[in-house]
mmCIF file of the N, C-alpha and C atoms, coordinates in Angstrom:
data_MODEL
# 
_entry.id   MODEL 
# 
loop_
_atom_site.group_PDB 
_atom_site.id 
_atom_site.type_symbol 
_atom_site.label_atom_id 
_atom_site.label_alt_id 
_atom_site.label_comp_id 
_atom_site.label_asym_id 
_atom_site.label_entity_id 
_atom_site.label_seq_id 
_atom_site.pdbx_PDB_ins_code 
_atom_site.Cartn_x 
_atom_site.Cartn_y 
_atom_site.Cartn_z 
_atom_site.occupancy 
_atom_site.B_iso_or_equiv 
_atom_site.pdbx_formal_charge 
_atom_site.auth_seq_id 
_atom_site.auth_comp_id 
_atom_site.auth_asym_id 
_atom_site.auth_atom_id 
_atom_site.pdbx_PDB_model_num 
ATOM 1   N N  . UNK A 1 1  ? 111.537 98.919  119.709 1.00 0.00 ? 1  UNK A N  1 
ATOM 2   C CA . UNK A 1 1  ? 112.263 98.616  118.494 1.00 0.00 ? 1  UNK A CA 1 
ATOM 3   C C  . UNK A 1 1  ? 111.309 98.450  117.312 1.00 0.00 ? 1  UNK A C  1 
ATOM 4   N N  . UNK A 1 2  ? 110.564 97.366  117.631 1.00 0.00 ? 2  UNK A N  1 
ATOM 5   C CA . UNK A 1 2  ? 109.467 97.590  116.591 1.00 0.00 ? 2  UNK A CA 1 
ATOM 6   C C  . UNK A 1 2  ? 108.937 98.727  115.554 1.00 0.00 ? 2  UNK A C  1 
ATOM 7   N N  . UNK A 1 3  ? 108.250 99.889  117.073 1.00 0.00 ? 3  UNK A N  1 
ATOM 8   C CA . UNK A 1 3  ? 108.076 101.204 116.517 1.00 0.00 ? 3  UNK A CA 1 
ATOM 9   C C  . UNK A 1 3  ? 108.747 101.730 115.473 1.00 0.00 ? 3  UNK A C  1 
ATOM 10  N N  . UNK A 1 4  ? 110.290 101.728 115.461 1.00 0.00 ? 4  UNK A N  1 
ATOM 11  C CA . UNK A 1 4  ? 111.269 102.112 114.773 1.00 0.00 ? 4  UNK A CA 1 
ATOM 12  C C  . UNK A 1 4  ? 111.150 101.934 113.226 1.00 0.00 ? 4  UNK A C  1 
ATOM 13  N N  . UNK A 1 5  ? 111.438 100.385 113.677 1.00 0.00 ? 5  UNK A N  1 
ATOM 14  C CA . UNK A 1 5  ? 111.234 99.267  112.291 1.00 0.00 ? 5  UNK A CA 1 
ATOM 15  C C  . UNK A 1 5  ? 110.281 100.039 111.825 1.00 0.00 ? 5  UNK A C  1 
ATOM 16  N N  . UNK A 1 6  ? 109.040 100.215 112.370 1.00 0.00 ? 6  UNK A N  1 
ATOM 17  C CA . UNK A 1 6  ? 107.440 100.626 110.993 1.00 0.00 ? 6  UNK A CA 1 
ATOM 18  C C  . UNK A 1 6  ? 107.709 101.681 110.608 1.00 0.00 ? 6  UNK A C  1 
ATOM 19  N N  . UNK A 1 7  ? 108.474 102.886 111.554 1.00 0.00 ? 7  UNK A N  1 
ATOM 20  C CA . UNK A 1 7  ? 108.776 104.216 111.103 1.00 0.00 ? 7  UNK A CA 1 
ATOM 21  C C  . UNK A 1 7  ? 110.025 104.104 110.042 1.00 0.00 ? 7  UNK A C  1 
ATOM 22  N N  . UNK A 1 8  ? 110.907 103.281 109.963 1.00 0.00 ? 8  UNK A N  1 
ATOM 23  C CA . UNK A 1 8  ? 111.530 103.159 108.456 1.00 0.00 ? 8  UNK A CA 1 
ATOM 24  C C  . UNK A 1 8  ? 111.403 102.353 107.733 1.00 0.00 ? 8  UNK A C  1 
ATOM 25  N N  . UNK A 1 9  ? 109.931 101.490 108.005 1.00 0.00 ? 9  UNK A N  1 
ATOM 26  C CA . UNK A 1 9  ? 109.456 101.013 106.850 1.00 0.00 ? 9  UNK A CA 1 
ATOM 27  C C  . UNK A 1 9  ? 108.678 102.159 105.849 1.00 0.00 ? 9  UNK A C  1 
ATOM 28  N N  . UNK A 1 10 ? 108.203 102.507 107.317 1.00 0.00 ? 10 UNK A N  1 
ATOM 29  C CA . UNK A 1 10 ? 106.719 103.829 106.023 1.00 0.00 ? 10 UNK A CA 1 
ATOM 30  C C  . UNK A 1 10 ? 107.656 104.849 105.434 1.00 0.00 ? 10 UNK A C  1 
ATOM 31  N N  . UNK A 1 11 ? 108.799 105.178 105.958 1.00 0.00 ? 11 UNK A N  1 
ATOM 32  C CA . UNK A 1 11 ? 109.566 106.303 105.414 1.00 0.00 ? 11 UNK A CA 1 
ATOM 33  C C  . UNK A 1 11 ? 110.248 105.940 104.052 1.00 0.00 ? 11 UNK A C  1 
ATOM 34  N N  . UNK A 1 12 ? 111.157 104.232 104.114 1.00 0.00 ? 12 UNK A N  1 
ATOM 35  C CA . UNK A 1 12 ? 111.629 103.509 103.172 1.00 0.00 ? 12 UNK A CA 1 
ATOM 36  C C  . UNK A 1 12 ? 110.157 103.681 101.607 1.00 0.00 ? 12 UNK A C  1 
ATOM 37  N N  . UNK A 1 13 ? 109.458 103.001 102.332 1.00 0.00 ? 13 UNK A N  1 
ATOM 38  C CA . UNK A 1 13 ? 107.900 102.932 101.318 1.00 0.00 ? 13 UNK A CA 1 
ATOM 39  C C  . UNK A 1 13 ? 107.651 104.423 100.564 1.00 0.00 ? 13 UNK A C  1 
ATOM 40  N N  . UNK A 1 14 ? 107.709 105.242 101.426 1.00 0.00 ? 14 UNK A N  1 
ATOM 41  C CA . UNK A 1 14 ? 107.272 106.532 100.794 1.00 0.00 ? 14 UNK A CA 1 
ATOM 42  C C  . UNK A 1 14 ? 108.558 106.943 100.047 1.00 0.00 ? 14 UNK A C  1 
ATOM 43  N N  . UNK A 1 15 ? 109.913 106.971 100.392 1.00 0.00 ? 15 UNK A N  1 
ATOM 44  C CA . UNK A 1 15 ? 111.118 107.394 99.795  1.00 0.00 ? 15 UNK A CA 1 
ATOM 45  C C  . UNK A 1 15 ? 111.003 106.599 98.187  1.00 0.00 ? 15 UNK A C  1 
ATOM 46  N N  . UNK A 1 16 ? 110.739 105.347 98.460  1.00 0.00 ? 16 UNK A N  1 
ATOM 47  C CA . UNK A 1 16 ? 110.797 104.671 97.057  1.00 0.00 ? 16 UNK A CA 1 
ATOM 48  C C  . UNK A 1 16 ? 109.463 105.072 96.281  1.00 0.00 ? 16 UNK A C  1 
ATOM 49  N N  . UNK A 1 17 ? 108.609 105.324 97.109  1.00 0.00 ? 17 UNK A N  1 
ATOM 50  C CA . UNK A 1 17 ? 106.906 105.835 96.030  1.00 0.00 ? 17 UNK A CA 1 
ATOM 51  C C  . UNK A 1 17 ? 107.575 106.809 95.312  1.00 0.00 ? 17 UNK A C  1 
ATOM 52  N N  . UNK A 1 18 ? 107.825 107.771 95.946  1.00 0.00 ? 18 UNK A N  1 
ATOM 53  C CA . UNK A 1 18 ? 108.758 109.403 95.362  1.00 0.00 ? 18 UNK A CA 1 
ATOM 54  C C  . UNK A 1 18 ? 109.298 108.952 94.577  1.00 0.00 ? 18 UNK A C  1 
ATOM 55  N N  . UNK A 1 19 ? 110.133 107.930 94.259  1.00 0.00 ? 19 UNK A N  1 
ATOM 56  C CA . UNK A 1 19 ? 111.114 107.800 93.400  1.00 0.00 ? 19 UNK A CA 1 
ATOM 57  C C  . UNK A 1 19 ? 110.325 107.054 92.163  1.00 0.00 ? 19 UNK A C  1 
ATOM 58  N N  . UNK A 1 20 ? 109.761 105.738 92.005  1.00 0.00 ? 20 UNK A N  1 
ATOM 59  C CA . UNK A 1 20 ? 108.966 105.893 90.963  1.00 0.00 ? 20 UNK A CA 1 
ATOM 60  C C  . UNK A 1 20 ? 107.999 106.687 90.624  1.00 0.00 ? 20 UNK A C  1 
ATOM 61  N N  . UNK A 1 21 ? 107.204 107.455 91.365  1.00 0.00 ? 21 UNK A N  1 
ATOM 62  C CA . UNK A 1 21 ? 106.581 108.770 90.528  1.00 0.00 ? 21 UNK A CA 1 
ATOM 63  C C  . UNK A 1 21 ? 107.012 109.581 89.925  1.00 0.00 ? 21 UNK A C  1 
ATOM 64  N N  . UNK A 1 22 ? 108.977 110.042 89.808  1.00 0.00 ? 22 UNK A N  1 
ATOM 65  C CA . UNK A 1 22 ? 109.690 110.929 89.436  1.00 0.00 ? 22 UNK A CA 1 
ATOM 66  C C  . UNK A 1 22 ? 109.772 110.327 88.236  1.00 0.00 ? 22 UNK A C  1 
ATOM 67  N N  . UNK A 1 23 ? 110.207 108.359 88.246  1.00 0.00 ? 23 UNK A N  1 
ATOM 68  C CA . UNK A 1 23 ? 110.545 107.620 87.216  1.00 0.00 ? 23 UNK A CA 1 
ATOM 69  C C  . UNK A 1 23 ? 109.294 107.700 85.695  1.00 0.00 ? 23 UNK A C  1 
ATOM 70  N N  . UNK A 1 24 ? 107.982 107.637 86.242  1.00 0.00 ? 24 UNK A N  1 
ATOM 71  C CA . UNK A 1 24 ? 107.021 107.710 85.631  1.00 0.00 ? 24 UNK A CA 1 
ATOM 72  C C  . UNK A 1 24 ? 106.896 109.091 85.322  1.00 0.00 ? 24 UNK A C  1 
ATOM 73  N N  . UNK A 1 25 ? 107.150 110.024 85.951  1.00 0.00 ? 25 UNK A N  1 
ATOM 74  C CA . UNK A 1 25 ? 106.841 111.609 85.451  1.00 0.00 ? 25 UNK A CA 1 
ATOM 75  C C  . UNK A 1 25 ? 107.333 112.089 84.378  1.00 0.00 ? 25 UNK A C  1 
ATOM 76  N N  . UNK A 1 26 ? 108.641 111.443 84.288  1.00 0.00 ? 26 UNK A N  1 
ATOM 77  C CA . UNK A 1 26 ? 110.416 111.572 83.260  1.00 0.00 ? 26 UNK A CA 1 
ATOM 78  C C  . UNK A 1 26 ? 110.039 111.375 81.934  1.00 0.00 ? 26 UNK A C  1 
ATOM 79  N N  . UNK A 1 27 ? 108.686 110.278 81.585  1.00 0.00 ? 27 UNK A N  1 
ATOM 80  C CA . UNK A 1 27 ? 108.331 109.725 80.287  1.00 0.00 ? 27 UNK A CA 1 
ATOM 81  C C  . UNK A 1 27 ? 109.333 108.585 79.947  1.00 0.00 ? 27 UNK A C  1 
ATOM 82  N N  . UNK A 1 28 ? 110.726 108.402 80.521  1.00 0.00 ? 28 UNK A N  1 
ATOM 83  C CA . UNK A 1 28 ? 111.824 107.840 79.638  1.00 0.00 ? 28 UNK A CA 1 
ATOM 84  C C  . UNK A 1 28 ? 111.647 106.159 79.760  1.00 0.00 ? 28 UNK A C  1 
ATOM 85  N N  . UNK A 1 29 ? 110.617 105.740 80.479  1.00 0.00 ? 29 UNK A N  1 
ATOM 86  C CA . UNK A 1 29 ? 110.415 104.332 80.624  1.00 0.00 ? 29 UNK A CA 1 
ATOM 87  C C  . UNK A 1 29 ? 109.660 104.294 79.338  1.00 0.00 ? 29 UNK A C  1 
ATOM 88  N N  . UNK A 1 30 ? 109.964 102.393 79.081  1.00 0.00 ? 30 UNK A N  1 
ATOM 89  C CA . UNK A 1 30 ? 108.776 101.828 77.859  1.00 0.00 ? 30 UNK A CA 1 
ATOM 90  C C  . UNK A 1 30 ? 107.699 101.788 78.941  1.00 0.00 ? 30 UNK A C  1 
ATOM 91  N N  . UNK A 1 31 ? 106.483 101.172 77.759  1.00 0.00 ? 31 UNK A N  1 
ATOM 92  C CA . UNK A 1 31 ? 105.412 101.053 78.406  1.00 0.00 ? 31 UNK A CA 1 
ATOM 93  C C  . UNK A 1 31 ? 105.583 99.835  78.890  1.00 0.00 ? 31 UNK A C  1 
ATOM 94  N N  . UNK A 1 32 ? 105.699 98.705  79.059  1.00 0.00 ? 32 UNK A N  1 
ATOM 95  C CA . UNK A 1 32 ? 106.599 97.746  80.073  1.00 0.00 ? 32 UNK A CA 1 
ATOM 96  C C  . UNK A 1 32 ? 107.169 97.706  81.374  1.00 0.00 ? 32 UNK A C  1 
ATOM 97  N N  . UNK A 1 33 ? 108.227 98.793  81.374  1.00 0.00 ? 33 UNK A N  1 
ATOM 98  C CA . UNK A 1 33 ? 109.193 99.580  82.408  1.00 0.00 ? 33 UNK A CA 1 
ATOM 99  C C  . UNK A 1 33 ? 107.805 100.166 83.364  1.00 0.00 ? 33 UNK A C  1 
ATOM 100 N N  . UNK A 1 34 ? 106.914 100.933 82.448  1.00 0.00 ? 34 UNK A N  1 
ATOM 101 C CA . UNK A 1 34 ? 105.815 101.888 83.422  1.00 0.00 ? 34 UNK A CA 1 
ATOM 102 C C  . UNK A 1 34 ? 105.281 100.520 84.222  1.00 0.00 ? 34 UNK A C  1 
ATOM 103 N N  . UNK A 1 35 ? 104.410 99.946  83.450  1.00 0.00 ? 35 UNK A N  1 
ATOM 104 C CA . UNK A 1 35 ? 103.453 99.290  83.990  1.00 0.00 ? 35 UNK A CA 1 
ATOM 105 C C  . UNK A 1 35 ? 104.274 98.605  85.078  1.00 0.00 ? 35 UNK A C  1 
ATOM 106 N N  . UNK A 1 36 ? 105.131 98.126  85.453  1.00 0.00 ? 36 UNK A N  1 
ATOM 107 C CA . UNK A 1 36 ? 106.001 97.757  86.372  1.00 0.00 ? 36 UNK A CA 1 
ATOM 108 C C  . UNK A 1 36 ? 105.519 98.401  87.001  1.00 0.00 ? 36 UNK A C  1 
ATOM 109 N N  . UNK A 1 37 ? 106.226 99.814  87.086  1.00 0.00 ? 37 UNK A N  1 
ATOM 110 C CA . UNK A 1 37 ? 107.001 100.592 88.157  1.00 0.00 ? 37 UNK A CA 1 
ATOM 111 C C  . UNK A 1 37 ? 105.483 101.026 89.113  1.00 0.00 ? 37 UNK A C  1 
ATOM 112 N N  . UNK A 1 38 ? 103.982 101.329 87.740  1.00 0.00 ? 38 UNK A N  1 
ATOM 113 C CA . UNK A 1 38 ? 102.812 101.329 88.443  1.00 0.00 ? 38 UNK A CA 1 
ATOM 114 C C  . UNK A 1 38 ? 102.515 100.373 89.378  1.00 0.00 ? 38 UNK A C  1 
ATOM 115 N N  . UNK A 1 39 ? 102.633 98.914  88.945  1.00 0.00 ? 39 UNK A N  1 
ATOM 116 C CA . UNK A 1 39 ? 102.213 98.138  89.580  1.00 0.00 ? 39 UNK A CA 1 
ATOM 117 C C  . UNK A 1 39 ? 102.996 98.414  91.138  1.00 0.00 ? 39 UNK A C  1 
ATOM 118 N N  . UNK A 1 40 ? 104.015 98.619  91.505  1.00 0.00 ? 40 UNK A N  1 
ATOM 119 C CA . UNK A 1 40 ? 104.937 98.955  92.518  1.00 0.00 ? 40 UNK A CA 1 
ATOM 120 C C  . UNK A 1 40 ? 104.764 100.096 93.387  1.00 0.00 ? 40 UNK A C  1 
ATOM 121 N N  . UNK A 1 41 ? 104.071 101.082 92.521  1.00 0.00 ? 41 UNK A N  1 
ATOM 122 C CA . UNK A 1 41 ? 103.847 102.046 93.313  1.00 0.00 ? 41 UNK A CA 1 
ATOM 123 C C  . UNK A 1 41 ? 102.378 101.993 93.999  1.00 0.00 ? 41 UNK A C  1 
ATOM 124 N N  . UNK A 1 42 ? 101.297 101.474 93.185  1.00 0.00 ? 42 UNK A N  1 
ATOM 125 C CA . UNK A 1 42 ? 100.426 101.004 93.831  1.00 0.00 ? 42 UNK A CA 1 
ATOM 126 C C  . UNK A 1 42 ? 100.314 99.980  95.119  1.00 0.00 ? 42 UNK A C  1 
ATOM 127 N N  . UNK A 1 43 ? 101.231 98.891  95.306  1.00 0.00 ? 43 UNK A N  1 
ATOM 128 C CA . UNK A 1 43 ? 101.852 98.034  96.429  1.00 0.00 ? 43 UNK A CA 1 
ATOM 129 C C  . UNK A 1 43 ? 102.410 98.987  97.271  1.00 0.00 ? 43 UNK A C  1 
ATOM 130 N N  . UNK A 1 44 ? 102.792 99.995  97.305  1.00 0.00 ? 44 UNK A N  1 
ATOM 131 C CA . UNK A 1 44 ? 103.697 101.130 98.019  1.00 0.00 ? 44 UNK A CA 1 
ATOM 132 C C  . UNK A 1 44 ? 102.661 101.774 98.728  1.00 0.00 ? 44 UNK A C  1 
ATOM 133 N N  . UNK A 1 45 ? 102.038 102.339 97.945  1.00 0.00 ? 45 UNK A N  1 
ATOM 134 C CA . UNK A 1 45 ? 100.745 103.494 98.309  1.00 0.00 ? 45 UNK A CA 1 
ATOM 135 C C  . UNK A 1 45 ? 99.818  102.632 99.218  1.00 0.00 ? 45 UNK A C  1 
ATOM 136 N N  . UNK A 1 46 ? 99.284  101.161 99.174  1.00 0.00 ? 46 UNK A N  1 
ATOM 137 C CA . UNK A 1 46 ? 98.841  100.281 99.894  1.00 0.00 ? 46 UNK A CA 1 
ATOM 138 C C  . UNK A 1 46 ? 99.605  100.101 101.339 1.00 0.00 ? 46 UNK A C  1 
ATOM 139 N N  . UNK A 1 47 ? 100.525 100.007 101.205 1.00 0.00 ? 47 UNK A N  1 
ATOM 140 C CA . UNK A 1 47 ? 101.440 99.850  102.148 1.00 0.00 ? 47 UNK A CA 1 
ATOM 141 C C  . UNK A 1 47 ? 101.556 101.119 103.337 1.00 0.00 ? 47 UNK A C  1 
ATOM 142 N N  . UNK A 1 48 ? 101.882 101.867 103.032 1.00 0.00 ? 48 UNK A N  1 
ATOM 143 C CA . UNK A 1 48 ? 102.111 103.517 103.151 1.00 0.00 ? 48 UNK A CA 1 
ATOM 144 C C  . UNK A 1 48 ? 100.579 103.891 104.100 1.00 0.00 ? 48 UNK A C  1 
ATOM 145 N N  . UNK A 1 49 ? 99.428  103.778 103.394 1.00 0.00 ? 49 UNK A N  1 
ATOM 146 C CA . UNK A 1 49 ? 97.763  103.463 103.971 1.00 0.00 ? 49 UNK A CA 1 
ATOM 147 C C  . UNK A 1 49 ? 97.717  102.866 104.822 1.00 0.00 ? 49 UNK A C  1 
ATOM 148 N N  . UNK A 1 50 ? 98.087  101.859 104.352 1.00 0.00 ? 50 UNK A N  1 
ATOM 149 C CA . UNK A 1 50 ? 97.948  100.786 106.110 1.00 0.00 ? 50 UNK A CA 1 
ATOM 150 C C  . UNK A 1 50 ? 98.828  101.545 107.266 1.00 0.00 ? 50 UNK A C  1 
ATOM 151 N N  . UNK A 1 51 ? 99.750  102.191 106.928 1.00 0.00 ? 51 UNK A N  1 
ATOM 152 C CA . UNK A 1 51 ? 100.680 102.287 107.805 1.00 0.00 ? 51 UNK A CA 1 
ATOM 153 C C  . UNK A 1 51 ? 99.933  103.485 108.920 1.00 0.00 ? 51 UNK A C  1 
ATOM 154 N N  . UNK A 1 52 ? 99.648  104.265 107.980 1.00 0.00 ? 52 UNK A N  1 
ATOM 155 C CA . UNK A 1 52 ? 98.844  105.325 108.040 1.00 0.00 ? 52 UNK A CA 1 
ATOM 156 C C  . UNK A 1 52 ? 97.629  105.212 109.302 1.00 0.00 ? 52 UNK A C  1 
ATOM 157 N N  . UNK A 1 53 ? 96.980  104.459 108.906 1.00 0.00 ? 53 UNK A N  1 
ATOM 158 C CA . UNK A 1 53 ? 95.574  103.813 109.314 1.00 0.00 ? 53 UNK A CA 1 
ATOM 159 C C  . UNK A 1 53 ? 95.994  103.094 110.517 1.00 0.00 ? 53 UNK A C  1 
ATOM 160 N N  . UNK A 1 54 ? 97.530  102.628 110.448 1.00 0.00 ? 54 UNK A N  1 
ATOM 161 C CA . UNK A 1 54 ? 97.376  101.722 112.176 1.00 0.00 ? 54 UNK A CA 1 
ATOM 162 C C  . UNK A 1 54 ? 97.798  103.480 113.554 1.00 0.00 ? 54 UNK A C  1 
ATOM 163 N N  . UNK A 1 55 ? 98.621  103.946 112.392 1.00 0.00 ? 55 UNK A N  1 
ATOM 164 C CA . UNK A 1 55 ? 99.137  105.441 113.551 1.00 0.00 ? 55 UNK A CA 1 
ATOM 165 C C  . UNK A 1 55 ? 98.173  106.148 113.634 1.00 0.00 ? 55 UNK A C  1 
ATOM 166 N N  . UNK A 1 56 ? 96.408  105.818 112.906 1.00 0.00 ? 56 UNK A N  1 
ATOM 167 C CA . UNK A 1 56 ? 95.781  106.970 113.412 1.00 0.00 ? 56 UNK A CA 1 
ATOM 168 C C  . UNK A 1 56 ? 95.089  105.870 114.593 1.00 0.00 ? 56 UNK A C  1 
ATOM 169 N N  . UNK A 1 57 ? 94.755  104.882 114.249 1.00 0.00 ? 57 UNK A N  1 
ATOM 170 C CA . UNK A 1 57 ? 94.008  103.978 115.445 1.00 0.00 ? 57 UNK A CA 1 
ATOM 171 C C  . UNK A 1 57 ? 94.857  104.476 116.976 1.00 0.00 ? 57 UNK A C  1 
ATOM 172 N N  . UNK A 1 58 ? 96.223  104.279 116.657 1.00 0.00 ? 58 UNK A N  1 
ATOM 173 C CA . UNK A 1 58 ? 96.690  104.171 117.955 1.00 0.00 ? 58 UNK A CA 1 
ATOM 174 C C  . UNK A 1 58 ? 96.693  105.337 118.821 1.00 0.00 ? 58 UNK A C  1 
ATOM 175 N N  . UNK A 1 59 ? 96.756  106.663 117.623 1.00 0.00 ? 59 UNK A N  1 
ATOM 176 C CA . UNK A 1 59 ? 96.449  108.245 118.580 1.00 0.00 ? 59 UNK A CA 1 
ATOM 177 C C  . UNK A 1 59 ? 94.882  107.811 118.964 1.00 0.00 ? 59 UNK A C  1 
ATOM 178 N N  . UNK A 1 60 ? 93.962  107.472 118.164 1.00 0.00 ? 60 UNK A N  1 
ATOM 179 C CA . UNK A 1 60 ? 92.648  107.331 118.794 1.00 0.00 ? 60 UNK A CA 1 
ATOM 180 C C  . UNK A 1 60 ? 92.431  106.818 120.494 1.00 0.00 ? 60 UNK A C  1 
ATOM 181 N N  . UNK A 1 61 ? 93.278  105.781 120.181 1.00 0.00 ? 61 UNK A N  1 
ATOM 182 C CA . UNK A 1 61 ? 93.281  105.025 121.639 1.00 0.00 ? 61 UNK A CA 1 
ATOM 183 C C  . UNK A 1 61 ? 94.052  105.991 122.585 1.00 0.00 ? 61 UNK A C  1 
ATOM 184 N N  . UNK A 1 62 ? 95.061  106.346 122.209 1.00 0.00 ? 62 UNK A N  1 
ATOM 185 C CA . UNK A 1 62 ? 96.230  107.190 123.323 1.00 0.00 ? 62 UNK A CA 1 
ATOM 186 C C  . UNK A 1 62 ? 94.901  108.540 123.647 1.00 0.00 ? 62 UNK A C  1 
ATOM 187 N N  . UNK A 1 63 ? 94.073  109.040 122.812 1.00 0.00 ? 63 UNK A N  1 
ATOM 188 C CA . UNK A 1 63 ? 92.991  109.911 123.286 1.00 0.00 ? 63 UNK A CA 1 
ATOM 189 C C  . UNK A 1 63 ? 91.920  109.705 123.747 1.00 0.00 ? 63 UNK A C  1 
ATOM 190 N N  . UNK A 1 64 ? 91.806  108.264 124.211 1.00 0.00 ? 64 UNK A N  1 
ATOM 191 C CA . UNK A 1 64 ? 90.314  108.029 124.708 1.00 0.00 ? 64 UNK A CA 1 
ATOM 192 C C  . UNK A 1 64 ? 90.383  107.945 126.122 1.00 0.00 ? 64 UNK A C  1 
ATOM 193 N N  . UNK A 1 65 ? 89.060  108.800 126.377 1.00 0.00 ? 65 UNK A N  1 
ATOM 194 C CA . UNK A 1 65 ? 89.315  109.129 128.108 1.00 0.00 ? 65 UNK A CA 1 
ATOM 195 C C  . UNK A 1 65 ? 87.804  108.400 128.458 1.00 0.00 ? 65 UNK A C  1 
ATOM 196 N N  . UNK A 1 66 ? 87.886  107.584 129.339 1.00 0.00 ? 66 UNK A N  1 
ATOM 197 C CA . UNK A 1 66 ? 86.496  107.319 130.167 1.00 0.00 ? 66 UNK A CA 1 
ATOM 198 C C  . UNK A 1 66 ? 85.669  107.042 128.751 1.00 0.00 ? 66 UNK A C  1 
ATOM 199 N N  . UNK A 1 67 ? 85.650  105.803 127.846 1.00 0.00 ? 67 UNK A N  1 
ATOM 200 C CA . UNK A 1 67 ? 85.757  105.140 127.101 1.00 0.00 ? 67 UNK A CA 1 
ATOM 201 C C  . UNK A 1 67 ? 84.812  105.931 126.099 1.00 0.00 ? 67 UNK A C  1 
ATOM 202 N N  . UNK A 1 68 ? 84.813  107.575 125.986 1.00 0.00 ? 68 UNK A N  1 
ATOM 203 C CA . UNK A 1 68 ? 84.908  108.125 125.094 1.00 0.00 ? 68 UNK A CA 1 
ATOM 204 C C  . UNK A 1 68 ? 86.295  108.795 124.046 1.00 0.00 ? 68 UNK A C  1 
ATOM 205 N N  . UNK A 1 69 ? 86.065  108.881 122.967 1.00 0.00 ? 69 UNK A N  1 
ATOM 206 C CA . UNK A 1 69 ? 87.049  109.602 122.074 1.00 0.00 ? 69 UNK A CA 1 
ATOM 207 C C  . UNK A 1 69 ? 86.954  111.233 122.146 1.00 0.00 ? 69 UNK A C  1 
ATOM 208 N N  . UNK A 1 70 ? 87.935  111.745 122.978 1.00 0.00 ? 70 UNK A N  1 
ATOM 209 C CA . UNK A 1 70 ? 88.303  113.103 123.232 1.00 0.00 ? 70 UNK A CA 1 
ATOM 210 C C  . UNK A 1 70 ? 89.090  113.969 122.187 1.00 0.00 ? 70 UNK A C  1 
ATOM 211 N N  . UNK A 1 71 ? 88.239  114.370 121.074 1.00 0.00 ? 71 UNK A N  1 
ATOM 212 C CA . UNK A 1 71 ? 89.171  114.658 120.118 1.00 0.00 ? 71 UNK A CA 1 
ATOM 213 C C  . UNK A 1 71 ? 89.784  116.568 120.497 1.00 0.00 ? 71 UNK A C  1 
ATOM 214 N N  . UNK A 1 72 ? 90.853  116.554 120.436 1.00 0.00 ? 72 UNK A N  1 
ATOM 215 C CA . UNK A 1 72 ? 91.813  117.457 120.390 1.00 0.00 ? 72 UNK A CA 1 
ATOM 216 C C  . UNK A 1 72 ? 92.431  118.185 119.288 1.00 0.00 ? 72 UNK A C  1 
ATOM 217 N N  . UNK A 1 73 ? 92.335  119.624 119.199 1.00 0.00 ? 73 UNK A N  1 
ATOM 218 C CA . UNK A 1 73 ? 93.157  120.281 117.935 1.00 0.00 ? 73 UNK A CA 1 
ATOM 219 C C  . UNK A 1 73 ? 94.272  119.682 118.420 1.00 0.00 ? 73 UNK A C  1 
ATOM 220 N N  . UNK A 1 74 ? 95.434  119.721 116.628 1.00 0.00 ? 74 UNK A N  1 
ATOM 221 C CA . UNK A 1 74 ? 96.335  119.617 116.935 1.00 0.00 ? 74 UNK A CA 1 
ATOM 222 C C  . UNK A 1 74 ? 97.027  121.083 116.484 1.00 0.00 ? 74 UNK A C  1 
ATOM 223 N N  . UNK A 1 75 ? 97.662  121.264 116.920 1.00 0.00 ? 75 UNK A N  1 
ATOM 224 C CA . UNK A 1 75 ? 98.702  122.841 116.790 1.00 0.00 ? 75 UNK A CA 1 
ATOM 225 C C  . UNK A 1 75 ? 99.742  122.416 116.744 1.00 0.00 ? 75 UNK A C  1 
ATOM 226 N N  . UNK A 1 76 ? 100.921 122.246 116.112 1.00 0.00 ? 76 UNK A N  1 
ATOM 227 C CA . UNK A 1 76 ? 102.185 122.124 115.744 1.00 0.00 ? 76 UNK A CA 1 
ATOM 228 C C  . UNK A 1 76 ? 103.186 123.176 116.485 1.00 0.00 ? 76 UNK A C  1 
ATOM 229 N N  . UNK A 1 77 ? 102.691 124.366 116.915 1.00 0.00 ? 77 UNK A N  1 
ATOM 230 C CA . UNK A 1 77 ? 103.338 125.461 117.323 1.00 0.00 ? 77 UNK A CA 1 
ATOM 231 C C  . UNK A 1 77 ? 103.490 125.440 118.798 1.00 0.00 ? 77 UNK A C  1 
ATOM 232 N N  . UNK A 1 78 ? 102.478 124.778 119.092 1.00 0.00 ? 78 UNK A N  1 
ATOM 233 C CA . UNK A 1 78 ? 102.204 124.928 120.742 1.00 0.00 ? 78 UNK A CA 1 
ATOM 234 C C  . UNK A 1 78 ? 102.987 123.919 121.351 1.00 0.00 ? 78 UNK A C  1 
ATOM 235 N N  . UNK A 1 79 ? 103.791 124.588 123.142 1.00 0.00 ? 79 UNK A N  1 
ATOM 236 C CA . UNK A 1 79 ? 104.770 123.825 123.214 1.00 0.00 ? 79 UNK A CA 1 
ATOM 237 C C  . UNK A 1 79 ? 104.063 122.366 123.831 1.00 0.00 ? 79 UNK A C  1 
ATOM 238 N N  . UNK A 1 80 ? 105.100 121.322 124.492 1.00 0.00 ? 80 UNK A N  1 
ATOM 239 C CA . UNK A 1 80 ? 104.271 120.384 125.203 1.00 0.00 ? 80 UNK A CA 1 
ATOM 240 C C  . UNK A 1 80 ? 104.556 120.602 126.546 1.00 0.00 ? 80 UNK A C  1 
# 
């Protein structure tokens, strides 16, 4: 369950980053409104990183064989 939770947190996080970068792209905010919405998207993008950074630790570990790191292409195409 957990898992879940972080996977629609980082998705929630990134859905709303998208959305103030569109807000900031538009021009139609004051400079007030921006600096907000920066400050927010920067907390987002932080957020989003971390999230990032714990799913690469954990493939690291799911790939370590005989307490080396076995790094593997990844191919998207290839079946499992």
């Amino acid at each position: 369950m957990a898992r879940k939770k972080a996977a629609l947190d980082f998705e929630q996080s990134l859905a709303d980053l998208q959305t103030l970068v569109e807000r900031l792209e538009n021009g139609e905010l004051s400079l007030e409104d921006s600096l907000t919405a920066f400050e927010q998207g920067i907390g987002l993008t932080r957020d989003c990183q971390a999230a990032l950074a714990q799913a690469e630790q954990k493939v690291q570990v799911l790939l370590e064989r005989d307490g080396e790191l076995a790094e593997q292409p990844f191919d998207a195409d290839e079946p499992e």
